[in-house]
C-alpha positions in Angstrom: 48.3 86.5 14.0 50.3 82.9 13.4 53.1 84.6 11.9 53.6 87.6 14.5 53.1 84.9 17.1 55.8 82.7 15.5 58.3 85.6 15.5 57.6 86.3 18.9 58.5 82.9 20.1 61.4 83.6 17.8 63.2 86.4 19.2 62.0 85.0 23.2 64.2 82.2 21.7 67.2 84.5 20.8 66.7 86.4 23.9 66.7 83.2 26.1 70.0 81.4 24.5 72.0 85.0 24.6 70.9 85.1 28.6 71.8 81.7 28.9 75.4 82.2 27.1 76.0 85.3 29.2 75.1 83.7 32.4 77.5 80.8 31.8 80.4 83.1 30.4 80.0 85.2 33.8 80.0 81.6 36.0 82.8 80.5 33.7 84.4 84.0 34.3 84.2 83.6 38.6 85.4 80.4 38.3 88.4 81.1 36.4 89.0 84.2 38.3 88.6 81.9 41.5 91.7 79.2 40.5 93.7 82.4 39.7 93.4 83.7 43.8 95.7 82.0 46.3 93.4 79.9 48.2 92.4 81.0 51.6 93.0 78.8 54.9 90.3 78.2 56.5 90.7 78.7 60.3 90.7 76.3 62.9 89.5 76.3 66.0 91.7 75.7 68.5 91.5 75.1 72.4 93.3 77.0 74.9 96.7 75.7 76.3 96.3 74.4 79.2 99.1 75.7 81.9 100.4 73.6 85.0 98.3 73.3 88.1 99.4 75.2 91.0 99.1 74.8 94.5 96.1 76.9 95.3 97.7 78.4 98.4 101.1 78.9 96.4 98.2 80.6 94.0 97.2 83.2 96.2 100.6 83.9 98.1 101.7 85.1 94.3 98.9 87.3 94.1 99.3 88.4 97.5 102.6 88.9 97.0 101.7 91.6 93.8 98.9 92.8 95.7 100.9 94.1 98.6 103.5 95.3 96.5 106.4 92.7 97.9 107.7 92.7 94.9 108.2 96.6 94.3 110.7 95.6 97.1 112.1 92.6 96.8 112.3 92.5 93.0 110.2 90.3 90.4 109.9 87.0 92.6 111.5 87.8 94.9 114.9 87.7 93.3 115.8 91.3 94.2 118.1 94.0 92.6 115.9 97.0 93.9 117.8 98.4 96.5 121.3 97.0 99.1 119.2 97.9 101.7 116.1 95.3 100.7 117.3 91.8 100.3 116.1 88.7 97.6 114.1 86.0 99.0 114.9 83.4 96.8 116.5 81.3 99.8 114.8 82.8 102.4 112.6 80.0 103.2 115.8 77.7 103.8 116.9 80.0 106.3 113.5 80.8 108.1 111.3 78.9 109.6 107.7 79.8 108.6 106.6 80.7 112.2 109.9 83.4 111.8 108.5 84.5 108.5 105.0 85.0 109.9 106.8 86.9 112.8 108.7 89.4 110.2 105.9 90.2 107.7 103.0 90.7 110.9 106.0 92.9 113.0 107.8 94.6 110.5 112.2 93.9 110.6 114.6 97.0 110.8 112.2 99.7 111.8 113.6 102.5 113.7 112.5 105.7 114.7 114.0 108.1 111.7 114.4 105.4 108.8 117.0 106.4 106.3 116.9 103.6 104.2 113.7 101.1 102.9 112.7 98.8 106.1 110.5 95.9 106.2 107.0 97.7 107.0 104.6 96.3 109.6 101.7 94.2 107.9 100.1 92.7 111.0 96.9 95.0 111.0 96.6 95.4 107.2 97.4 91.6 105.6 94.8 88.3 107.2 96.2 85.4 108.4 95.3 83.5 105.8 97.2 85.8 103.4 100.3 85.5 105.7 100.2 81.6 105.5 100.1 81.8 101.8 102.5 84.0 101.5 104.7 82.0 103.3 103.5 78.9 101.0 104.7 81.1 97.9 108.0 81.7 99.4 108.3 77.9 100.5 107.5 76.9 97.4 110.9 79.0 95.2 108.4 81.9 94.3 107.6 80.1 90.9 106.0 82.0 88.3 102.2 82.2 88.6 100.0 83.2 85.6 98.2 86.7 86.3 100.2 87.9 89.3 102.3 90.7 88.0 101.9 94.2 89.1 99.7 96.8 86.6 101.7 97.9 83.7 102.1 101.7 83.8 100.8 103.3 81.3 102.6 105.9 78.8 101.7 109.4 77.1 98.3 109.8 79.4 99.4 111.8 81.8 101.1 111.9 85.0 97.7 111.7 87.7 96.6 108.7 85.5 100.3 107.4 85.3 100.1 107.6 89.5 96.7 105.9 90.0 98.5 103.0 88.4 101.2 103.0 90.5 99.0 103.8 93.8 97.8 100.2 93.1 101.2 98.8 91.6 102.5 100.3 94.8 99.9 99.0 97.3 98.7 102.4 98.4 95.5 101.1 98.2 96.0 98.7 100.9 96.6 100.9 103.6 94.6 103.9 102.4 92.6 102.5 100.1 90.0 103.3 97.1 90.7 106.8 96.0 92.4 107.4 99.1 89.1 107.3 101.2 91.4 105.7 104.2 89.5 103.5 106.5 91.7 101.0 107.1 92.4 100.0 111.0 95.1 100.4 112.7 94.3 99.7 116.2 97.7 100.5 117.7 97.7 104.4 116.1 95.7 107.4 117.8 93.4 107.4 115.8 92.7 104.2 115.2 92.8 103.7 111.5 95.1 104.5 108.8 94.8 108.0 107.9 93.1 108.6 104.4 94.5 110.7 101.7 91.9 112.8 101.1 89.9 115.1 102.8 90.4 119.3 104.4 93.2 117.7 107.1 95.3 116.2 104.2 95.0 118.8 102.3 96.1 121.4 104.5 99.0 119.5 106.6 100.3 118.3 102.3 99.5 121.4 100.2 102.5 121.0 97.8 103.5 118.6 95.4 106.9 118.4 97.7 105.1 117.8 101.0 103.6 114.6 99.5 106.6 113.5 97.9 108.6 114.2 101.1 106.5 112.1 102.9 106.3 109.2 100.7 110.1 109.2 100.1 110.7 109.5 104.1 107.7 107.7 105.5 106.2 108.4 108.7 107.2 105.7 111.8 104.8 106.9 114.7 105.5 104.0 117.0 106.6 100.7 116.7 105.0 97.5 116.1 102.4 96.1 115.9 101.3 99.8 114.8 101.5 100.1 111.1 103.5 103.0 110.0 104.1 104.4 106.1 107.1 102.7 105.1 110.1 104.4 103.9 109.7 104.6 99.7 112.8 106.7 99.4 115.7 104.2 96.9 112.7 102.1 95.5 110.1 104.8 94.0 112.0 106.5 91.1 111.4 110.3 91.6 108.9 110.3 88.3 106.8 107.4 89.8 107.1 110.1 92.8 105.6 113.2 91.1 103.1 111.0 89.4 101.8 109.5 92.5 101.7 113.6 94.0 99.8 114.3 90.7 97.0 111.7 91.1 96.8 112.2 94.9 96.1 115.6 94.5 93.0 115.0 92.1 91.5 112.8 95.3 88.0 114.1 96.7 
């Protein structure tokens, strides 16, 4: 019974020193194999640059000045390059007085009765006054850069209806006949009283072609003059792809 019991303790003894030598060879073995691998960096938190205050009403006349698609017009801050017939505004506050400026975005400039060429639109019953006066602050101030106003980028390879429900926004559609083309917008001066909606049995039947919609949107639609707000002429400033795209997506409309 001694003896049996000795060479148990024995062989536990064996057992426990070959564990033991195994265990250290395999924590030997990491640690070697750990000074062979580059070392990692460890990352550091970091805090978020800080950007330039901005006037707050220099602010919002940028993203006004995205929203209602000046710059589809008047070129990426106003510096032009879109069309003769529309000009920059880079230095249009030295040569305007604001109550002028208020005067040409509320009335519209160069509006006649068959437009054959892009004209200042009437904003007076779609843009607040507040809006006006900071646009007016944007353009005072040299249209700086502003961070997040810049028109939607358009996506590619989806499809031409979701290509033009981009560009209904990018183009400020919206802000005459607004979500999904529901309409609703006023437009006191008009027959109806309200900006007609692009949706609906009337549109459909008076713009049953691809062609019809594009005509329109190329041509616009001048059914008196201000302070009535009429669908500016889009014909030299839409590319004819933008065109079939925004004819695509209005079609899928309720």
């Amino acid at each position: 019974m001694g003896s049996d019991s000795g060479r148990l303790r024995h062989r536990l003894g064996i057992a426990l020193a070959a564990a033991a030598l195994v265990g250290a060879g395999g924590v030997i073995g990491i640690a070697a194999n750990q000074a062979s691998q580059p070392k990692q960096r460890t990352a550091v938190a970091t805090a978020p640059v800080e950007t330039a205050a901005v006037d707050p009403h220099v602010a919002a006349g940028a993203q006004d000045f995205v929203q209602f698609a000046c710059n589809q017009c008047h070129g990426f801050r106003g510096r032009g390059g879109i069309s003769p017939a529309v000009p920059a505004l880079t230095t249009v506050a030295k040569n305007l007085t604001p109550p002028e400026l208020r005067s040409i975005i509320n009335h519209g400039l160069g509006e006649s009765a068959n437009p054959t060429q892009p004209y200042m639109p009437v904003w007076g019953a779609v843009i607040s006054r507040t809006q006006v006066s900071d646009l007016i602050a944007y353009l005072r101030a040299g249209l700086p850069a502003v961070t997040g106003a810049a028109p939607p980028t358009i996506p590619k390879h989806q499809g031409a209806a979701v290509e033009g429900a981009v560009a209904y926004r990018g183009y400020g559609c919206i802000n005459c006949h607004g979500p999904n083309g529901l309409g609703g917008v006023p437009n006191p001066q008009s027959p109806d009283k309200t900006i007609p909606p692009l949706s609906g049995q009337d549109f459909r039947t008076e713009f049953n072609t691809d062609a019809k919609i594009i005509a329109v949107i190329r041509s616009g639609s001048v059914i008196g003059k201000a302070p009535i707000v009429s669908m500016p002429h889009w014909g030299g400033i839409i590319p004819p792809e933008r065109l079939r795209a925004l004819a695509a997506y209005i079609k899928t409309l309720k």
